[in-house]
C-alpha positions, -999 to 999 in steps of 0.1 A, spaced: 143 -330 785 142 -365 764 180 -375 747 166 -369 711 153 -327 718 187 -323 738 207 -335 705 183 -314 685 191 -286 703 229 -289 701 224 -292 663 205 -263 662 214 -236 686 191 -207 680 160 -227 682 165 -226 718 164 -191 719 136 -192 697 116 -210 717 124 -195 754 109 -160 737 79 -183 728 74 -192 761 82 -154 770 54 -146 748 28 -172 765 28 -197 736 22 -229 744 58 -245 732 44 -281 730 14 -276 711 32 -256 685 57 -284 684 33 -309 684 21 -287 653 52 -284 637 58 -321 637 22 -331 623 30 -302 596 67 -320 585 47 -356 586 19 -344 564 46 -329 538 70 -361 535 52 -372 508 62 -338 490 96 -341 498 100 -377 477 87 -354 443 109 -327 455 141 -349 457 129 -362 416 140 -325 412 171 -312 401 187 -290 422 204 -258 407 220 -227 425 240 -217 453 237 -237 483 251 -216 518 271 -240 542 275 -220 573 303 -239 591 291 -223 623 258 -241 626 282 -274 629 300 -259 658 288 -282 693 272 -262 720 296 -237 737 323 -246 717 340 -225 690 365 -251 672 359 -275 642 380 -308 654 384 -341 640 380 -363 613 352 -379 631 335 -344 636 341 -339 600 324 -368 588 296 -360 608 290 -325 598 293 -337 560 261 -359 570 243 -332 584 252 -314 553 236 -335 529 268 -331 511 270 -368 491 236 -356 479 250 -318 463 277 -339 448 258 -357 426 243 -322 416 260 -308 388 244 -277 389 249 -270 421 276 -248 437 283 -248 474 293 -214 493 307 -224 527 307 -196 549 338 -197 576 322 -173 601 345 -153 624 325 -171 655 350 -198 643 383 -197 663 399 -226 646 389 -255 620 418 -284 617 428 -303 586 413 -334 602 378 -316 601 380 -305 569 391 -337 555 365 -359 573 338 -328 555 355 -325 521 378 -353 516 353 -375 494 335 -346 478 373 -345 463 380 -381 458 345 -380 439 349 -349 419 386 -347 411 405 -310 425 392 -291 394 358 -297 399 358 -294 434 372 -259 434 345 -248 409 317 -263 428 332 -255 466 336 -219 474 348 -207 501 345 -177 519 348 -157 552 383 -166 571 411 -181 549 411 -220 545 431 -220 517 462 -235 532 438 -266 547 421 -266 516 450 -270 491 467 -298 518 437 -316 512 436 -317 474 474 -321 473 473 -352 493 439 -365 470 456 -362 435 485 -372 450 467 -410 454 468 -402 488 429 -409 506 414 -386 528 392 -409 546 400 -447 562 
């Protein structure tokens, strides 16, 4: 299995599943993939209008899906920062109209204050704590604690990233 499907995989966990009860099924996995990939070329261009866009609405953030293979703790800033890529999250920011509901699901055994500020630090710094807590909701186990550190610290002068 080639580096970049291995680190596709531990980004996306259930598409392994998926795909071993395609095989199950007698579907031949590398053709459809083949297909899928043709399929995400050939609407690219679509995308570019679709950016032009503005978005609106609630956006889900399940915190799970950043969780690394067989692992069940969100840890450090680096982590953090990495997740907020995946995210997109610079993008939402710039989104007025768009709230963010992220989803702490009990799969979850522990998130640390170095995570979350590497994820939500400069969605903060950017948007000032009012405006933060009105665009970031949060939901499923309590963050609150973590949560309020962080913006403490931010209007406070303090940064949350080097």
């Amino acid at each position: 299995m080639s580096d970049a499907w291995e680190k596709f995989l531990d980004m996306n966990p259930h598409w392994d599943k998926a795909l071993k009860l395609l095989e199950e099924q007698g579907e031949d996995v590398p053709a459809l993939l083949r297909k899928a990939a043709d399929d995400l070329e050939a609407a690219r261009p679509q995308w570019r209008v679709e950016r032009l866009r503005p978005m609106t609405g609630i956006k889900h953030l399940h915190l799970d899906s950043h969780l690394k293979s067989g692992k069940s703790v969100l840890v450090g800033r680096k982590e953090g920062e990495s997740a907020r890529r995946d995210a997109m999250l610079d993008g939402f920011d710039s989104e007025p109209e768009v709230v963010i509901q992220v989803i702490y699901s009990p799969v979850i055994l522990s998130m640390t204050s170095s995570f979350v500020r590497g994820m939500f630090g400069p969605s903060v710094e950017k948007l000032g704590v009012d405006e933060f807590r009105r665009k970031y909701r949060f939901s499923g186990r309590d963050v609150a604690v973590i949560i309020d550190d962080l913006c403490r610290e931010v209007s406070r002068g303090g940064r949350s990233v080097s």
